[in-house]
TINU-357921 format. One record per residue (C-alpha): x, y negated, z negated; residue in one letter. Coordinates in Angstrom, 3 decimals, padded with zeros to 6 digits. Layout:
{{X,Y,Z},A}
...
END
This chain:
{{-049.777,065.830,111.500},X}
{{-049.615,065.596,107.830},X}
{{-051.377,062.318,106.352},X}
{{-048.412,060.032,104.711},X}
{{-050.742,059.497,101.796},X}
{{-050.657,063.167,100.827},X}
{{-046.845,063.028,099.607},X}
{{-046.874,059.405,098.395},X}
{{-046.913,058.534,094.897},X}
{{-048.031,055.661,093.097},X}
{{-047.692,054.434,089.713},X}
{{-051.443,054.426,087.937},X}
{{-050.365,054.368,084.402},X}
{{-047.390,052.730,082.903},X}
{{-045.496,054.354,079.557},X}
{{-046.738,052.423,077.410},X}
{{-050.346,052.866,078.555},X}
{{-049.672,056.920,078.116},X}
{{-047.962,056.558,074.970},X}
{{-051.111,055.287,073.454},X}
{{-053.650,057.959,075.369},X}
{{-051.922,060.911,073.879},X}
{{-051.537,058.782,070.363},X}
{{-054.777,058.173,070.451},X}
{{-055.889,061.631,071.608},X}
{{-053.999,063.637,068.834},X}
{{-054.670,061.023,065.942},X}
{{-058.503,061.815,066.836},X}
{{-057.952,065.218,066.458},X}
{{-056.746,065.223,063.769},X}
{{-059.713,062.681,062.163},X}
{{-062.201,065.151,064.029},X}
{{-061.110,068.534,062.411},X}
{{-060.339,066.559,059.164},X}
{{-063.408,064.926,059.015},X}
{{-065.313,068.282,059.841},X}
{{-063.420,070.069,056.527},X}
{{-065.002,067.265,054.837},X}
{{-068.504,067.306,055.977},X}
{{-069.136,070.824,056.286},X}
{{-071.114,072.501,053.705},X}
{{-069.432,074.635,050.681},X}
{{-070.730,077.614,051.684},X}
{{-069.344,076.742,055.828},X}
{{-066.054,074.939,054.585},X}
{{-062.622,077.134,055.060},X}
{{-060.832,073.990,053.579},X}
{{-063.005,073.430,050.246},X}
{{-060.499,074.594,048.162},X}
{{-058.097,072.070,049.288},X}
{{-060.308,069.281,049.905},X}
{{-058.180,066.210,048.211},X}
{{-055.503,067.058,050.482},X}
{{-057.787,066.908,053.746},X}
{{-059.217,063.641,052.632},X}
{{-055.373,062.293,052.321},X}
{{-054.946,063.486,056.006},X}
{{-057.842,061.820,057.085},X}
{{-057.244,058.363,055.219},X}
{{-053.618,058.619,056.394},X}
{{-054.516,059.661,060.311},X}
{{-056.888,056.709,060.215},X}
{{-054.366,054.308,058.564},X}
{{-052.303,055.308,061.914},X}
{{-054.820,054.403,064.184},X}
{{-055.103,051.455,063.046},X}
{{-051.761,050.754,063.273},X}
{{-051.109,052.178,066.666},X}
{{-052.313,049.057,068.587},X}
{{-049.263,047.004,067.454},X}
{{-046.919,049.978,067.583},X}
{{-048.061,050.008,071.315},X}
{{-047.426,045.887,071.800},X}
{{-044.834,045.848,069.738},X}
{{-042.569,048.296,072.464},X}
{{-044.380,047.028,075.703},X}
{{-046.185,043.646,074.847},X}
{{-049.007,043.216,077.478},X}
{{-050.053,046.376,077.526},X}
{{-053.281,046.000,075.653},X}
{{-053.814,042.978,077.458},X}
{{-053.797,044.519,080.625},X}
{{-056.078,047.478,079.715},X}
{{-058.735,044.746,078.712},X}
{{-058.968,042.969,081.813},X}
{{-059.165,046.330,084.371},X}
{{-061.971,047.637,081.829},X}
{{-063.746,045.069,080.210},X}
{{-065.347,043.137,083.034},X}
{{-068.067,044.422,085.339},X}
{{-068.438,043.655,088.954},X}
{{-071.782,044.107,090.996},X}
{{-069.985,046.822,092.794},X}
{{-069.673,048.839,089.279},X}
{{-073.421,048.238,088.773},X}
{{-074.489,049.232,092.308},X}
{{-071.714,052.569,091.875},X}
{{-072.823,053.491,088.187},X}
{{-076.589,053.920,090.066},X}
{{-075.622,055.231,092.762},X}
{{-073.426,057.497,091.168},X}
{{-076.784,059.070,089.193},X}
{{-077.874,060.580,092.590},X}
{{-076.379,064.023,093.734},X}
{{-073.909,063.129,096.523},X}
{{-075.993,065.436,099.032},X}
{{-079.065,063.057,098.070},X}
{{-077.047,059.801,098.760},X}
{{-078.227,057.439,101.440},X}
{{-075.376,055.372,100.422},X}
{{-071.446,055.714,099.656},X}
{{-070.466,054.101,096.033},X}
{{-068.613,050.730,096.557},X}
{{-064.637,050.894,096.230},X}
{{-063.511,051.225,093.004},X}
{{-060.451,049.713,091.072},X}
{{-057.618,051.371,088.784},X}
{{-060.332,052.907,086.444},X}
{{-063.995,052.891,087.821},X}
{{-067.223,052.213,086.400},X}
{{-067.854,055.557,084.480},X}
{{-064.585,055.322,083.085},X}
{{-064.790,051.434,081.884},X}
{{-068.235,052.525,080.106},X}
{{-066.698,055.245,078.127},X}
{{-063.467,053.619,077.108},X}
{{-065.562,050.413,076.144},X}
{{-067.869,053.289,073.819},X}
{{-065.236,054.675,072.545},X}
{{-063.245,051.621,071.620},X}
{{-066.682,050.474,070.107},X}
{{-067.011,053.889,067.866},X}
{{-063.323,053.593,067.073},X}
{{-064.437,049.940,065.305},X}
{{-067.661,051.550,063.943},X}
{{-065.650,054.682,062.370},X}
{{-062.531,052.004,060.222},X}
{{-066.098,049.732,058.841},X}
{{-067.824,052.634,057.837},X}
{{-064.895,054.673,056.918},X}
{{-063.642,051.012,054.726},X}
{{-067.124,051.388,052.706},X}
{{-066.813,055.192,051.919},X}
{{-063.531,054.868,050.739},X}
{{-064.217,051.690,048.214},X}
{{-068.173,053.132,048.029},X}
{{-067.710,053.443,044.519},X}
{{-067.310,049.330,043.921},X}
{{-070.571,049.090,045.984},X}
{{-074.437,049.733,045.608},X}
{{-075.100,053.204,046.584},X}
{{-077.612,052.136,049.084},X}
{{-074.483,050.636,051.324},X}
{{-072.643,054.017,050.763},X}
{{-074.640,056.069,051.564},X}
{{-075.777,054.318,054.882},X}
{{-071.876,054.111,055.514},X}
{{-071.569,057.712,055.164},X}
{{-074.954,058.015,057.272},X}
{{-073.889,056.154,059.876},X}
{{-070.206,057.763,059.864},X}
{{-071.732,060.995,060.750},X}
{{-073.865,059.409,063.367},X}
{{-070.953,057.711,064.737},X}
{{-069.316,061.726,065.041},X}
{{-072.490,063.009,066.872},X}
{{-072.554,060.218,069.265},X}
{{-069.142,060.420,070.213},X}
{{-068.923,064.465,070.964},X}
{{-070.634,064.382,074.382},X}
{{-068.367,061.057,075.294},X}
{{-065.248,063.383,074.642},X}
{{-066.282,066.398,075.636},X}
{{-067.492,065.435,078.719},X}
{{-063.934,063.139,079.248},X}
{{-062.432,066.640,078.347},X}
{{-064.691,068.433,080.798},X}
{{-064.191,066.252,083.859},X}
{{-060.621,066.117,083.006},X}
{{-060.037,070.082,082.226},X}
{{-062.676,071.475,084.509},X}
{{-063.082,069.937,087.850},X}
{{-060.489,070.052,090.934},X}
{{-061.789,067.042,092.467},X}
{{-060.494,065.171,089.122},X}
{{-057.834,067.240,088.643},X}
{{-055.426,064.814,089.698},X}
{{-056.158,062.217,087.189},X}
{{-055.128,064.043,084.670},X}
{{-051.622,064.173,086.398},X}
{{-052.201,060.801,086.283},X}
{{-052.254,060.617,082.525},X}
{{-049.363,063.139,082.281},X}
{{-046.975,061.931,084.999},X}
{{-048.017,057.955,085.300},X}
{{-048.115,058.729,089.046},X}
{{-051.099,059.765,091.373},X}
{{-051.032,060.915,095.174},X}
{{-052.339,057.713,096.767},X}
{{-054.416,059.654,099.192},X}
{{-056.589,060.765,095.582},X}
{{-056.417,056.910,094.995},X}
{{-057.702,056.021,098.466},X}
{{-060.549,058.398,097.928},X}
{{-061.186,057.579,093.854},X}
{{-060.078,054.131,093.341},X}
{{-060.022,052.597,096.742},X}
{{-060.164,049.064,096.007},X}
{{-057.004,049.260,093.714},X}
{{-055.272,051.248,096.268},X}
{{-055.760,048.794,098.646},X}
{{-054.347,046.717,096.141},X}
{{-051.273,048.346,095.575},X}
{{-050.659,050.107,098.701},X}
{{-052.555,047.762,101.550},X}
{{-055.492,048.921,103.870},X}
{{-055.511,052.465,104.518},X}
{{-054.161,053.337,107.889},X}
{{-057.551,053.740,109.880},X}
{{-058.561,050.517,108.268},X}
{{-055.595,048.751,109.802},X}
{{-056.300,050.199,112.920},X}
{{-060.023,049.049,113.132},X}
{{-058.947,045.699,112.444},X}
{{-055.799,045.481,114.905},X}
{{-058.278,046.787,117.602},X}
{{-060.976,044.174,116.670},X}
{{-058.225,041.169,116.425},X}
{{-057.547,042.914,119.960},X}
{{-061.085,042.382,121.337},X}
{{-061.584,038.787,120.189},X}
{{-058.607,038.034,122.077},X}
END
């Protein structure tokens, strides 16, 4: 008998929340290649020739991330609000799965705790990359008016700009690699697409928010129906 979870769908991510991935996503795009026509050397650089026009791009992209925030609560108010609370705090089941999870599963003497909408892995990279986001408009504010300052302060801006841009490549491309490359994660980039997910995937990924949403899986139920059963 097919499992009922297999063809049920449940809502992961709402509009709003996808509106401002794929914002996000293609504004940093944009800032990456821009920002790479600016750093690269002359002699490496296919843009050099029109250089004032790629720094206008990136100034303008990064004016838009900035604003995309309240673009995003100004159409579905909450939104943000919600994201913080499922990311920003930490439970002792995170901690014990963000160990656990450092051991091959093969190697594992133990399964990693339930996890909710967005596990631990995932909380620790969006929290990174909001944190590099805020790093990249400071430092990015102090190159642009570096002029008005002591050059000391500019140049550690522009310093720690580029540092910001190595830091940040093995956050994305390994987002982009567990997101692009692996079946067993395959479906939460459907997620990100379609809003929905397969709630077996969630029982399996995210177990403690499908519980949630969807109540105790079926075996679950069953256990505890048969234990009510013996106590009586």
């Amino acid at each position: 008998m097919r499992d009922p979870d297999s063809t049920r769908l449940i809502a992961r991510f709402s509009d709003a929340e996808r509106l401002l991935h794929w914002l996000f996503f293609l504004d940093a795009a944009v800032l990456t290649l821009t920002g790479l026509g600016l750093y690269l050397p002359p002699n490496r650089n296919p843009v050099l020739d029109r250089r004032e026009l790629v720094r206008t791009i990136h100034i303008d992209a990064a004016i838009l991330l900035a604003v995309l925030p309240v673009l995003i609560v100004s159409v579905r108010p909450g939104t943000l609000a919600r994201l913080w609370r499922d990311v920003e705090w930490f439970t002792p089941d995170d901690w014990r799965w963000l160990r656990r999870s450092l051991i091959p599963a093969p190697l594992r003497r133990r399964p990693t705790p339930a996890q909710g909408r967005f596990n631990a892995g995932q909380k620790l990279n969006t929290i990174a990359i909001a944190a590099a986001t805020c790093g990249f408009f400071a430092t990015g504010a102090l190159m642009y008016i570096g002029a008005h300052l002591p050059p000391s302060l500019a140049d550690a801006a522009d310093t720690w700009h580029i540092w910001l841009m190595l830091l940040c490549a093995p956050l994305v491309g390994g987002h982009l690699a567990f997101a692009l490359l692996l079946p067993s994660t395959r479906p939460a980039l459907r997620g990100i697409v379609t809003g929905v997910v397969r709630l077996d995937y969630a029982r399996r990924r995210h177990a403690a928010w499908a519980e949630e949403v969807a109540g105790p899986a079926p075996e679950v139920e069953a256990r505890a129906a048969e234990a009510t059963a013996g106590r009586g």
